[in-house]
N, C-alpha and C positions, 0 to 999 in steps of 0.2 A: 623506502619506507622501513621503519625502525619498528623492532615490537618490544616493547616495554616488557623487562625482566618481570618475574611473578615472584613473591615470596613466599614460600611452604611453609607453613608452621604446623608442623609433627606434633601427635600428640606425644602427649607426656607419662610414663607413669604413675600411678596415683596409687591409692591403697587396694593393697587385696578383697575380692568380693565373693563371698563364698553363695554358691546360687545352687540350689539343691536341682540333684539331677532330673528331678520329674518335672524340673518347671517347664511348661513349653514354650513361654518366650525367650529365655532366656538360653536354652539349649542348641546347640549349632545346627545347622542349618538340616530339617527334616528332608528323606527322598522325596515327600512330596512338594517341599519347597526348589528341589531341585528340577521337578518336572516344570512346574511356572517357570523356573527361568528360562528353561530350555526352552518353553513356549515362546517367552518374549522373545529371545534370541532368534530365533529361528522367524519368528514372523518378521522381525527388524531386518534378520539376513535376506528373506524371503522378497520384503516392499524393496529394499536396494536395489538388488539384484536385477529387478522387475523395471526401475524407474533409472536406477545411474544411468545406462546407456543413451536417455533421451536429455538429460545435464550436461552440458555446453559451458566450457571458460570462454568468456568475450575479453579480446583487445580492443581498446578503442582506441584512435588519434584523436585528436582536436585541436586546430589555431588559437596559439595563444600569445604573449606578447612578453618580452622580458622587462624588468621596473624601467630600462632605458628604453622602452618601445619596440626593440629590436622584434620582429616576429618569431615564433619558433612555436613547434610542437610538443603540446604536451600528452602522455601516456596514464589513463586509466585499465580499468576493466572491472567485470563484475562476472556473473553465471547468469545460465537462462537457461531453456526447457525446450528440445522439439515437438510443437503440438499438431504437426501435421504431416504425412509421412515425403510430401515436398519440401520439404525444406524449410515451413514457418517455425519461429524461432519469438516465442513469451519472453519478454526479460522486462527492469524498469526502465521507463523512462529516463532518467536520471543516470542512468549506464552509459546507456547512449546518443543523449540529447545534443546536439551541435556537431557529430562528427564527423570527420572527414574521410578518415579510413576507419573502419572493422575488420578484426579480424575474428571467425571460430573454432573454437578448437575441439575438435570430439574427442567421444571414449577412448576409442584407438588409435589415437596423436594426431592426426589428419588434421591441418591447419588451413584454410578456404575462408576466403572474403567474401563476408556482407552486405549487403543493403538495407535501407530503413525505408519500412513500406509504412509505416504510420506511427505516431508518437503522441500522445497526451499525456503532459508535465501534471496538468488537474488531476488526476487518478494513479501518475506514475506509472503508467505501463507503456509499453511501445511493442510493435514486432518488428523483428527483422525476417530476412530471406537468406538464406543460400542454398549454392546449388552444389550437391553430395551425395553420392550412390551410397546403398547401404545404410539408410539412418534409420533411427526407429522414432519413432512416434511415442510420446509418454501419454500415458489413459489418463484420463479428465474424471475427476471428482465430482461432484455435488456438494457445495458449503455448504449449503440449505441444511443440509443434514449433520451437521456435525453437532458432536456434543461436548462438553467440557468433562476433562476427564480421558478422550481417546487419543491413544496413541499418536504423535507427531515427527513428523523424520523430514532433518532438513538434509539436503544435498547440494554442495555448490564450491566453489573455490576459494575459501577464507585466504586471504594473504599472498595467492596462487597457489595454493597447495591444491591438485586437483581431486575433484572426486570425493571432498570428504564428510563425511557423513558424522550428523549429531542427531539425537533422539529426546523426545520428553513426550509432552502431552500437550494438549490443546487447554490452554488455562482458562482463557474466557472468549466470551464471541460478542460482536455487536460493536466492536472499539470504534472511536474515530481516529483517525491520522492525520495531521494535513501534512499534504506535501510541499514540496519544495516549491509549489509555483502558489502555495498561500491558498491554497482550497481545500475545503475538507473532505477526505475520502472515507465514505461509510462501511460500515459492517465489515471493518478489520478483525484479523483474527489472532487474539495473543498467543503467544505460546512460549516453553520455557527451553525451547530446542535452541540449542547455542546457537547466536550469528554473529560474524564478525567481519569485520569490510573484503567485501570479496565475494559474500556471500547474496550479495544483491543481485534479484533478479532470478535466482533456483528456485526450484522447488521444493514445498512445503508438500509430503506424502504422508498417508494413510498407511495404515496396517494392509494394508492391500495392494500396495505401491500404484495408487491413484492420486493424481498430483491434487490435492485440497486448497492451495492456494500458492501467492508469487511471493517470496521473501523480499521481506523490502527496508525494514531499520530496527533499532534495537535503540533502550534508553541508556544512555552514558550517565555516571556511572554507575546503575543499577544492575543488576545481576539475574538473568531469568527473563527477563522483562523484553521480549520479543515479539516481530508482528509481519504479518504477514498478506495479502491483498486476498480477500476470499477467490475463491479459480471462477465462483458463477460474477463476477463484478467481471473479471478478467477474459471470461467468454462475451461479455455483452460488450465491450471495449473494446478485442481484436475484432467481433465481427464489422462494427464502426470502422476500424480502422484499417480492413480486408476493402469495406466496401468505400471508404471516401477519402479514408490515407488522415483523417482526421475526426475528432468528435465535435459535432457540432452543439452548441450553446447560447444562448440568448443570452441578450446583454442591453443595459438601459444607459449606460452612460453616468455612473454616480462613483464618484469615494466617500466612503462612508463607515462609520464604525459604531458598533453596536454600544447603546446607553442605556442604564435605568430612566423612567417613564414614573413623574409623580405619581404617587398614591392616591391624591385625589381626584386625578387626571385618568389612572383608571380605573378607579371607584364610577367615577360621575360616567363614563362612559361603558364600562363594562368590559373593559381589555380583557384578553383571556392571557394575555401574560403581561407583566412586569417591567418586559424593557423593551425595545427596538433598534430602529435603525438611523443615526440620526445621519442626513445629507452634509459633508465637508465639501461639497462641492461639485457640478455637471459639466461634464464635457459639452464643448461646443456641435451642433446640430447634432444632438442625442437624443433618444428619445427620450429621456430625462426633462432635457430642455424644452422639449417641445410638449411634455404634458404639463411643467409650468414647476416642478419641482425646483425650492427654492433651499438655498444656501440654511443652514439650522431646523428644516420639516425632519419629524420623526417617523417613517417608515413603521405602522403598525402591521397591515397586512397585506396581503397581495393575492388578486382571485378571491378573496374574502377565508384565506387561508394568514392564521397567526401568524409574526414576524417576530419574535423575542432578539433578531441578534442576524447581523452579518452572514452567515455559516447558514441558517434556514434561508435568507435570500440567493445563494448560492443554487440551495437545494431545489428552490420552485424555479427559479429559471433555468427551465432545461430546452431542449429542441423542439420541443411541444409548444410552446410559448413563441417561437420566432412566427411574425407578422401577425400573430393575433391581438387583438383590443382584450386587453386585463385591467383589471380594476384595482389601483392602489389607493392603499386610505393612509392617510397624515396625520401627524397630530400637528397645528402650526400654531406652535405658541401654545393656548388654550383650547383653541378650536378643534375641532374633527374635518379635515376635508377627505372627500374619495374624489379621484380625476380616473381617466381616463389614459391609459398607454400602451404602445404597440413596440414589443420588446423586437431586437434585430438582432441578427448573428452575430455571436461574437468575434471580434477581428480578430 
């Protein structure tokens, strides 16, 4: 891996500015501007300090194939967090999805192989395990609580560089993300705290050194524009994935992609949104198939909950939904139908 040269452009000289000495913005830096920083600094030094020891570099393997077929292994890694004083290990999905070996590497160089005790590509988070005397456990946050505006510190292994630490704030709350397996994950967390490949799967800390959430991508080539899995998304996911090694999901059997829905189509009817879902098509013995859903029906709602779009059908089929009778309405053509369907786990 190559990292691309950076080019400095220095400022320049320009004209002299004469700035009379009582101004106070203009005047160098006051004792009491000096006290805030030494605040900041010291609360930044203070959350590290608190939270690096539980920041883990991950190796991964993984089979892969040369353009001749030949087999051979290929070499990732990314960072992740110990959030249990045995040995669990928060990182993304996407770290370490398909691997064959793991390896961890702690604070103080200790190098020990993993296991994947659970993984969902949908949310991007996984855990792994190992087993290590001595580790420390990183403190758990509350996203619920976060505001924009507060302090944000990432910690993780950009490039393999260990341990290293960047700082901003938490820019906004609420984001979507999808991930790499084309679902959408909610109530992401931006922030302007550098991340760069490597840094997948750290943690995202407080002024407190309480991990607030899982690093997970950054928009290319935008600058600032970072994001990270809220830590209460990421407790409701390991515990899933503690207790079944997987998160489980309902699923009807349809490809389909979200359309604008005539105007007067839902005028006449009283749509409470705009577009839907329209069916490309149902898999064989689905439950799709079997409530009768045909090839061009548009997906308005489901449960008698609004459907504007792919990403909300996502959202209501959750685990709650396997083997229950739900109520889908259509639009087919002109008409309005509701049937009848009994969503099933997803494979």
């Amino acid at each position: 891996m190559h990292l691309e040269s950076l080019s400095v452009d220095h400022l320049s000289s320009g004209p002299s500015i004469s700035v009379h000495p009582a101004d106070p913005v203009m005047n160098p830096a006051s004792p009491a501007d000096g006290v805030l920083l030494d605040a900041y600094s010291l609360a930044v030094t203070t959350a590290v300090e608190r939270a690096s020891p539980s920041v883990v570099n991950i190796e991964v393997h993984q089979a892969a194939k040369s353009r001749s077929g030949e087999p051979r292994e290929r070499r990732g890694g990314g960072s992740g967090f110990v959030f249990t004083p045995d040995g669990l290990v928060l990182t993304n999905s996407h770290v370490v999805h398909e691997a064959t070996r793991i390896y961890v590497t702690l604070l103080d160089g200790r190098r020990v192989p993993a296991h994947t005790v659970g993984d969902d590509p949908a949310t991007d988070l996984a855990v792994i395990r190992i087993d290590a005397n001595g580790i420390q456990a990183a403190e758990l946050g509350d996203s619920q609580q976060l505001r924009p505006g507060q302090i944000a510190i990432a910690i993780g292994n950009p490039y393999g560089f260990q341990s290293t630490v960047t700082a901003g704030v938490v820019s906004a709350l609420g984001r979507s993300l999808r991930s790499y397996s084309g679902r959408l994950i909610e109530d992401v967390i931006q922030t302007d705290a550098a991340l760069n490949p490597g840094n997948s799967g750290g943690a995202l800390v407080n002024s407190a050194g309480a991990v607030i959430g899982v690093n997970t991508a950054t928009i290319l080539p935008a600058q600032g524009i970072c994001f990270a899995i809220g830590i209460n998304t990421a407790k409701f996911v390991a515990s899933r994935l503690l207790r079944d090694g997987r998160i489980r999901r309902s699923w009807i059997g349809v490809s389909a992609q979200t359309v604008p829905v005539h105007r007067r189509v839902v005028r006449f009817y009283g749509l409470a949104k705009e577009s839907g879902v329209v069916v490309m098509g149902t898999e064989e013995r689905s439950p799709a198939r079997t409530a009768g859903l045909r090839e061009g029906d548009v997906i308005v709602a489901f449960d008698e909950k609004a459907v504007a779009g792919v990403d909300d059908l996502h959202r209501l089929l959750t685990d709650a939904q396997v083997g229950l009778r739900c109520e889908l309405t259509v639009i087919r053509h002109t008409e309005r139908l509701t049937m009848s369907i009994v969503p099933e786990e997803a494979r």
